[in-house]
Structure formats: structure tokens, C-alpha cells
C-alpha positions as CSV (number, residue, x, y, z in Angstrom):
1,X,102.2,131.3,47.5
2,X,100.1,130.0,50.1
3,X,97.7,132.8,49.7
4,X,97.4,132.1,46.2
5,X,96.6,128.6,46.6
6,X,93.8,129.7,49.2
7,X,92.6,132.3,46.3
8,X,92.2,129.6,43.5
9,X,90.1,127.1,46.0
10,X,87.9,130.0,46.7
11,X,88.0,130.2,42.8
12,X,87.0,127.0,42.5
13,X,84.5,126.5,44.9
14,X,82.7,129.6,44.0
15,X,82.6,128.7,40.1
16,X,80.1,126.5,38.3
17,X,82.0,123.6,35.4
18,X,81.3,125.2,32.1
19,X,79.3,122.9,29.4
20,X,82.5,121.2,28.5
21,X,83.9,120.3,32.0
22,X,80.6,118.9,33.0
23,X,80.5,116.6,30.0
24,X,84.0,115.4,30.8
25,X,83.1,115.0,34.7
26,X,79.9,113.1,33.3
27,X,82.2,111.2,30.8
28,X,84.7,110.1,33.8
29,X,82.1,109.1,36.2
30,X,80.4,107.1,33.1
31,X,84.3,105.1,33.0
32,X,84.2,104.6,36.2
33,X,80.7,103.1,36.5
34,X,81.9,101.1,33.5
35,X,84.8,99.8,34.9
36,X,82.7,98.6,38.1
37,X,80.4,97.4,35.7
38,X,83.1,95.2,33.5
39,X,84.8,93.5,37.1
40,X,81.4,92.7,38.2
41,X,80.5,90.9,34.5
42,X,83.9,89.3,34.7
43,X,83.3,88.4,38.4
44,X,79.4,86.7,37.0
45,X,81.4,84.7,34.1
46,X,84.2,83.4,36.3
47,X,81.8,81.8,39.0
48,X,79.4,80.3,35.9
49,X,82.5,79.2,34.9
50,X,83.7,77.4,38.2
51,X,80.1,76.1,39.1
52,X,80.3,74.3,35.5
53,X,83.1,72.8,36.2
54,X,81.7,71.2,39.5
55,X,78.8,70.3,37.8
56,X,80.8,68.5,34.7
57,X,83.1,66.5,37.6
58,X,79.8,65.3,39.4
59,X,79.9,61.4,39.4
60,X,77.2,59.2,38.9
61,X,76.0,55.8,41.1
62,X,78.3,54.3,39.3
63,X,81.5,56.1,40.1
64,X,81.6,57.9,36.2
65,X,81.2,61.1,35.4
66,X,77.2,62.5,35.2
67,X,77.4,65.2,32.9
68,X,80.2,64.3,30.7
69,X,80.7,61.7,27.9
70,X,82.9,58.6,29.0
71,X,84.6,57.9,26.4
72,X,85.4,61.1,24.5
73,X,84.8,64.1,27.2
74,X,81.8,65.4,25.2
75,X,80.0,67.7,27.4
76,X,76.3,66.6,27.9
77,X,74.6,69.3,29.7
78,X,74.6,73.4,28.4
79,X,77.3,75.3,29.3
80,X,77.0,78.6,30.3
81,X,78.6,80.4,26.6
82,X,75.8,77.9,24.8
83,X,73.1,79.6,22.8
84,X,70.5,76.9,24.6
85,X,72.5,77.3,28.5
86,X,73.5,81.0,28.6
87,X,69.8,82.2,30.3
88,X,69.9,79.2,32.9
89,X,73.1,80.0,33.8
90,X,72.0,83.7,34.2
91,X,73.9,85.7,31.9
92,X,73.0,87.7,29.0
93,X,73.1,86.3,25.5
94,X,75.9,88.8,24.4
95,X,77.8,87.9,27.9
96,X,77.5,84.4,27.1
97,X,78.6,85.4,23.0
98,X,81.8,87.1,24.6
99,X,82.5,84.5,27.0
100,X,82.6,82.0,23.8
101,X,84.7,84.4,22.3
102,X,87.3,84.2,25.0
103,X,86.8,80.5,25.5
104,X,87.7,80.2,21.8
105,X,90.7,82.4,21.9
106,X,92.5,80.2,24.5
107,X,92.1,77.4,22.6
108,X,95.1,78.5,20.9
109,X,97.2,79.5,23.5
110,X,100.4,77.5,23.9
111,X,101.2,78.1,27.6
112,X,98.1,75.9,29.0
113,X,96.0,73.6,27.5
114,X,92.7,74.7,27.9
115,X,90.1,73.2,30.3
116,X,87.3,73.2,27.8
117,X,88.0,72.3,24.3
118,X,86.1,72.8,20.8
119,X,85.8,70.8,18.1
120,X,83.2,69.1,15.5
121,X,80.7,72.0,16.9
122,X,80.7,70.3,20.2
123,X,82.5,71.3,23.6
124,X,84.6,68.4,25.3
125,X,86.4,68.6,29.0
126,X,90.0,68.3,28.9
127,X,90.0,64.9,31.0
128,X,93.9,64.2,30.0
129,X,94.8,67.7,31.4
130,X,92.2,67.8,34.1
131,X,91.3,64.7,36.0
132,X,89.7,66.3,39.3
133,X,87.4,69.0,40.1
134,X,90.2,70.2,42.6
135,X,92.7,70.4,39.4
136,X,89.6,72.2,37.4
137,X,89.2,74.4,39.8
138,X,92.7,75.1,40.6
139,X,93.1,76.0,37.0
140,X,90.0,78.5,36.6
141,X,91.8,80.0,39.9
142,X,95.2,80.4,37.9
143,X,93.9,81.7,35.2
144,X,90.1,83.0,35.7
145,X,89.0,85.9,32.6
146,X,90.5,89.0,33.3
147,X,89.3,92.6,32.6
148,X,91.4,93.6,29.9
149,X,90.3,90.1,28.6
150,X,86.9,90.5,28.6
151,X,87.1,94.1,27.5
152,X,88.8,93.2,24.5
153,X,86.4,90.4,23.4
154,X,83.3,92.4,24.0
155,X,84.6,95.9,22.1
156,X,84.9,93.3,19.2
157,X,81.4,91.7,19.8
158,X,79.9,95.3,20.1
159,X,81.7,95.9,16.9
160,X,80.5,93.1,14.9
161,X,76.9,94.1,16.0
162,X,77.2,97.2,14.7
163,X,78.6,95.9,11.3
164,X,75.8,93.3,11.4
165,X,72.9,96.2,12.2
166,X,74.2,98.6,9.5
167,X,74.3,95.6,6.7
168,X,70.7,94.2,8.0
């Protein structure tokens, strides 16, 4: 038995990966790349998405919030999923599209209420829910985008492009 164990590794060693095992050794290494690739993105939108938050809790000489609307939590500077904030924030327009995209998705889930919210085209902080930076932050911590999240939103981004190329 041990012998023939010693037999196949010189087998092995000795042989060259057909056509068709290269391509799926080429095809594995490409997942892998892609799944460094994918926590890295993820890792890139999380941090835009804590270093907003700062920025939205900053206060002003006065003791009121900077960057956010007093009275109704309107968000006055570009966030980082905006079409006019997604470059200074360094993403990629399409990053920034998915990151709206998963932004928009929590809006509806029950089991938190979201730290951003959307409505009348604009983007408001959720002041009631969130009254510090510490409690922003400590939610973005709890619940930052995940892999499987993001990887969900962009397969149906990359698919809407190529429905929107093929139509054009």
C-alpha cells in the first residue's frame, strides 16, 4: 500500500496537467484571487462607511452637528454610495452603485433600524436610533457589509449591466 502511494507521487510529479486540469487550476486560483479581492472591497466600503459616520457626528462652534441637517437629519455633505461623493471617497463608481444597493436593502430589514435612511431622493442619519458617533460606530461594528453581502448585490449590479449593454 505504502509503495503504491510512493508510485502515484512519482506519477504525479513526473506528469504535466492536461489542457483541462490546467484550466481548472487556473479557474481555482482565479476564485481565490477573487475571494481576496471581494474581502479587501468589503474591507474599503466598511471604513468609507465608518469614516462617514465620523464625519456626519462632527459638531460645529456651536455644539450642532456640521455635516448634518438640524432639524430633519438630512445629510449635507456626499456620501461615499453618492453619484457626486463615490470618487472623493475613493471607490469605484460600480463599488459605490453596489454599496447603494446594500444600503437600500437594509432599509427594510426589521431586526435594526438602519443608520442611514432614504427617502424623498435624499439620505438622512438616523438621529432617534443613533445619537453619538460611539453608538454609530458601535453599530457599523455590529453589523459592518459582509462578503456574501456584497457578493450578492454586485452579481446583480454586474447583471443589470449586462442587460443594460445588450439593450443599448
Amino acid at each position: 500500500m505504502i509503495s503504491e502511494l510512493i508510485d502515484r507521487k512519482v506519477l504525479i510529479r513526473g506528469s504535466s496537467p492536461t489542457a483541462h486540469v490546467r484550466q481548472r487550476i487556473a479557474q481555482a486560483a482565479d476564485e481565490l484571487n477573487r475571494a481576496g479581492t471581494i474581502a479587501a472591497r468589503v474591507e474599503l466600503v466598511n471604513e468609507a462607511l465608518c469614516k462617514f459616520a465620523i464625519l456626519l457626528y462632527q459638531k460645529d462652534t456651536d455644539g450642532t452637528l456640521a455635516n448634518v441637517d438640524g432639524v430633519t437629519g438630512r445629510v449635507l455633505v456626499c456620501a461615499p454610495w453618492g453619484s457626486a461623493g463615490w470618487q472623493r471617497w475613493g471607490l469605484r463608481n460600480w463599488e459605490a452603485r453596489v454599496l447603494r444597493s446594500v444600503l437600500m436593502a437594509r432599509l427594510h430589514d426589521a431586526k435594526r433600524p438602519p443608520l442611514f435612511d432614504y427617502g424623498n431622493n435624499t439620505w438622512y442619519l438616523n438621529r432617534a436610533h443613533y445619537r453619538s458617533v460611539g453608538q454609530a460606530q458601535h453599530q457599523l461594528e455590529q453589523a459592518p457589509v459582509t462578503v456574501s453581502e456584497w457578493r450578492n448585490h454586485a452579481k446583480r449590479y454586474a447583471e443589470s449591466e449586462t442587460s443594460r449593454k445588450r439593450n443599448v
